[in-house]
DODREN-296148 format. One line per 8 residues: their letters; for each residue y, x, z of C-alpha. Coordinates in steps of 0.05 Angstrom, whole numbers, plus 32768, in hexadecimal, padded with zeros to 4 digits. Example, Ala and Ser with C-alpha at 12.3 -4.5 7.8 and 13.67 -1.06 7.14 Angstrom:
2
as = 7FA6:80F6:809C; 7FEB:8111:808F $
# end
This chain:
271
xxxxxxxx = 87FD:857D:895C; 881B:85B9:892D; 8808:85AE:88E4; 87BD:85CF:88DA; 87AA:85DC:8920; 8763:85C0:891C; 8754:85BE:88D3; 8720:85ED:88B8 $
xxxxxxxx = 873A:861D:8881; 871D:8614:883E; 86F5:8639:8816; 8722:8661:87DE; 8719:8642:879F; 872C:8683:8782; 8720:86CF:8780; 876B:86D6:8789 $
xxxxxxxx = 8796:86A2:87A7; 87E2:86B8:87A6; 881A:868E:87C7; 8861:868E:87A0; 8896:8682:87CD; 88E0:8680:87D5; 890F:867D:8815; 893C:863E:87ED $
xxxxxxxx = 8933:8615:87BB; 8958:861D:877A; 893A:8667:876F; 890F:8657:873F; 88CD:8665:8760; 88A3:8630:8733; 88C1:8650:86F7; 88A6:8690:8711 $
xxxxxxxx = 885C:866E:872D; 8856:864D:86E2; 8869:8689:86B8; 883E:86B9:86E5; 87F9:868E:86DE; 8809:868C:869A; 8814:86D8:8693; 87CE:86DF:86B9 $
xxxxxxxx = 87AE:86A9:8691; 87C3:86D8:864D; 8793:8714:8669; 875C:86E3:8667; 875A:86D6:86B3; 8740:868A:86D0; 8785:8674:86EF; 8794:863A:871C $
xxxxxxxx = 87D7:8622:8725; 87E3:85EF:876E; 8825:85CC:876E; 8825:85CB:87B8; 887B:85B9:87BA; 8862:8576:87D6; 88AA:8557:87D9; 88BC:8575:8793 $
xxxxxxxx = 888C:8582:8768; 88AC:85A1:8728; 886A:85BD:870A; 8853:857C:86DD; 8893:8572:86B7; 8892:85C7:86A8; 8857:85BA:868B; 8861:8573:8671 $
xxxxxxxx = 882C:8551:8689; 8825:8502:8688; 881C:84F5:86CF; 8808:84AA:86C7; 87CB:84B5:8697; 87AA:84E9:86BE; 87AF:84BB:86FD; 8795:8483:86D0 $
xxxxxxxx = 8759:84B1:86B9; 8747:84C9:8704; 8744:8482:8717; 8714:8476:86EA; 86ED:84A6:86FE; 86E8:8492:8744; 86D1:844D:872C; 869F:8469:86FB $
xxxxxxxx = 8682:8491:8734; 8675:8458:8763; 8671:8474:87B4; 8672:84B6:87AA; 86B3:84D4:87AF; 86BC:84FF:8777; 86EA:853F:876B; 8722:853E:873D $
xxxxxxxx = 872D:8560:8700; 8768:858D:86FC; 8791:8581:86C3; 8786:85C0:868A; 87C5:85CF:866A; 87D2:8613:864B; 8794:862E:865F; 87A2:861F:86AE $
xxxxxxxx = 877E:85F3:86D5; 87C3:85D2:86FD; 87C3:859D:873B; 8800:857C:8754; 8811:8543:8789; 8839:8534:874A; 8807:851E:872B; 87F4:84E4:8760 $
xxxxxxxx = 883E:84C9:8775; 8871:84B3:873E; 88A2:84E5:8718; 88DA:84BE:874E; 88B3:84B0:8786; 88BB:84DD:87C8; 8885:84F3:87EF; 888E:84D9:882E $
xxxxxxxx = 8863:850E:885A; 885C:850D:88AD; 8830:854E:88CC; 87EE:851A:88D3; 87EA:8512:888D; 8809:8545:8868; 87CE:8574:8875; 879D:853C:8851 $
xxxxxxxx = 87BA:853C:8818; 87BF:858C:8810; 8775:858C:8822; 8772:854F:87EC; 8791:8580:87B0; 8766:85BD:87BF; 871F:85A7:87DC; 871B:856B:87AD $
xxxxxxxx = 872D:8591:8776; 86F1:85A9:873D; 8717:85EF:8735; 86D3:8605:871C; 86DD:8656:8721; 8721:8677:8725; 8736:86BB:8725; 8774:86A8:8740 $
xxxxxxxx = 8792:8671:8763; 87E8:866E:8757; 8801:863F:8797; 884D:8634:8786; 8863:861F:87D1; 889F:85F1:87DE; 88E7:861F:87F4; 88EA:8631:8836 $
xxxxxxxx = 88BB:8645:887A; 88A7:85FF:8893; 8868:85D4:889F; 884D:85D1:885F; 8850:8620:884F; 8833:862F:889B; 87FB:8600:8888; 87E6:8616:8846 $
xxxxxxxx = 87E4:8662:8860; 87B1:863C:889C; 878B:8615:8865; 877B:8644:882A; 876B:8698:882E; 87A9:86B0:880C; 879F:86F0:87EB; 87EC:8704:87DF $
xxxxxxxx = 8836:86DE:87E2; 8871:86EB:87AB; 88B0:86E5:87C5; 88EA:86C4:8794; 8932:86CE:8795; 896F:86D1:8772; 89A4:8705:877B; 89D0:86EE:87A0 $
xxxxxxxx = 89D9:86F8:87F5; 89C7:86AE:8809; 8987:86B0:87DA; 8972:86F6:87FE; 898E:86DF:8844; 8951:86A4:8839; 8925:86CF:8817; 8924:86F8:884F $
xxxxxxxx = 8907:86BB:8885; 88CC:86B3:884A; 88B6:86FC:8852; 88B5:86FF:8898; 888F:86C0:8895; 8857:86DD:8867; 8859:871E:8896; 884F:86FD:88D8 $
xxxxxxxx = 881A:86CC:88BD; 87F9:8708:889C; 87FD:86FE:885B; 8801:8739:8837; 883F:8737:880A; 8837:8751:87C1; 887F:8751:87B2; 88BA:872A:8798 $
xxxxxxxx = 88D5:8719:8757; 892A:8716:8755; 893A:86DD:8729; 8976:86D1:86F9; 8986:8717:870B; 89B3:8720:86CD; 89CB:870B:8689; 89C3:8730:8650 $
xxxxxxxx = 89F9:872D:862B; 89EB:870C:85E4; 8A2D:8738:85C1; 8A1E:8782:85E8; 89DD:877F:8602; 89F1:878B:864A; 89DD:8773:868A; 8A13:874C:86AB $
xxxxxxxx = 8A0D:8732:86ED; 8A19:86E2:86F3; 8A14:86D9:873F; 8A2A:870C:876E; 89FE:873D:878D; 89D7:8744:87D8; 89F4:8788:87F5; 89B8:87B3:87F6 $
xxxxxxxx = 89B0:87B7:8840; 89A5:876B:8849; 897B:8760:880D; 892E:8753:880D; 8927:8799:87F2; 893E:87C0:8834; 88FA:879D:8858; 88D4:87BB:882B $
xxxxxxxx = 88C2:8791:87F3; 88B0:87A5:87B5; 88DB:878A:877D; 88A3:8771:874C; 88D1:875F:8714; 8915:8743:8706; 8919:870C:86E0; 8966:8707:86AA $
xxxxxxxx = 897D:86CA:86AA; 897B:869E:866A; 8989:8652:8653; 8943:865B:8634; 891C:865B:8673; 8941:8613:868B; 892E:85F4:8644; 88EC:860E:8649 $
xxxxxxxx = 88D6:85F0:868C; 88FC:85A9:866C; 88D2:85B3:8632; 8890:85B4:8659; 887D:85F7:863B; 8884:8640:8663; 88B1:866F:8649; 887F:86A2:8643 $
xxxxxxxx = 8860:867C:860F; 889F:8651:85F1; 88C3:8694:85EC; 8883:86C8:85ED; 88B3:8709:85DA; 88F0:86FC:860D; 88FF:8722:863E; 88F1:86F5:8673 $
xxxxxxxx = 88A4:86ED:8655; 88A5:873A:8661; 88BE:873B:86A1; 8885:8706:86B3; 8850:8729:8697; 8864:8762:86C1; 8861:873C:86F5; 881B:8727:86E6 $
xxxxxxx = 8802:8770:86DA; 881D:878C:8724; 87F7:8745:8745; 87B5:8754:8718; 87BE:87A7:8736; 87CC:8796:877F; 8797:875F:8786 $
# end
């Protein structure tokens, strides 16, 4: 039986629910998902933020959370509320509300998924969940087009998808196969953000380009899509995610906090 065939969509826990994906891995894309919810957070907006990488989930050490305690404290919970089943708390950290299947398995552990049970557990991390009211939803998807993306666009109303990529071909060639996915499932595509586009040069100032550019007629952009932002590369956004804070509020006046507010302003304009 294909992945979602059968299962009920949910009811959106948010005005907004926009899907950040990427065509590979290695692109950045929870960078992006993290940054952007906390650029929309910074107007004053309710945001949401669903790790929904099931077999890497990268969001709970960017925001250095301690897995074990909240597990601990939801456990408790269930106990202290005898029968009845209740819905988790999200954990609140920089003024999102943030779910993860990080939070349930060990920082090591895989999640070992089949296509019964995989759409459970998303049902698990969204229905469960006391959101309470959101003006947006941020879903950072797992790389790629497979089962997990094709159910989550079945199982919650998404209002938008962000593609990521880097420069080069390869990123684009993948980034490509993630448009046309969002296009034939009809999900209307906001844009995408081109990450670690450049360096700026510490000495001059200029733009120099690290990784070798797409030619223009096999890039993302000759489908179409609008380039939302491009995001320069910079040690500071690695040490940030390490740190467990987001550059846009570890570094608040870099470039890169600019580029993700901008970001944040087009979403806020097209939705």
């Amino acid at each position: 039986m294909p992945v979602g065939r059968g299962h009920k969509p949910l009811p959106s826990p948010a005005d907004q629910v926009v899907a950040v994906g990427s065509g590979k891995g290695g692109v950045g894309k929870s960078t992006v998902s993290l940054n952007l919810a906390a650029a929309l957070a910074e107007r004053g907006l309710a945001i949401g933020l669903l790790d929904a990488d099931f077999y890497g989930p990268n969001i709970p050490l960017m925001v250095g959370l301690k897995r074990e305690k909240w597990q601990g404290d939801w456990e408790m919970a269930r106990r202290n509320a005898g029968s009845e089943r209740p819905r988790r708390p999200p954990i609140e950290r920089y003024g999102l509300k943030i779910m993860s299947a990080g939070f349930i398995i060990a920082e090591d552990q895989p999640l070992i998924l089949d296509g019964q049970t995989l759409p459970f557990l998303m049902r698990q991390l969204v229905a469960e969940v006391d959101w309470g009211m959101l003006d947006f939803l941020i879903v950072d998807l797992p790389p790629g087009t497979a089962d997990v993306q094709q159910h989550l666009m079945r199982l919650l109303p998404i209002s938008g998808a962000i593609v990521v990529t880097t420069p080069q071909d390869v990123a684009h060639l993948d980034a490509r196969k993630a448009v046309q996915m969002f296009r034939s499932a009809g999900v209307p595509l906001l844009g995408a953000v081109e990450n670690m586009s450049s360096f700026i040069c510490p000495h001059c100032n200029q733009p120099i380009d690290v990784f070798s550019r797409v030619p223009d007629s096999r890039s993302i952009w000759s489908l179409g899509v609008e380039k939302l932002a491009a995001i320069p590369l910079d040690p500071s956004i690695s040490s940030s995610g390490d740190s467990g804070v987001p550059q846009i509020l570890r570094h608040p006046s870099s470039l890169q906090a600019a580029a993700f507010r901008e970001v944040a302003r087009r979403v806020v304009e097209k939705l």
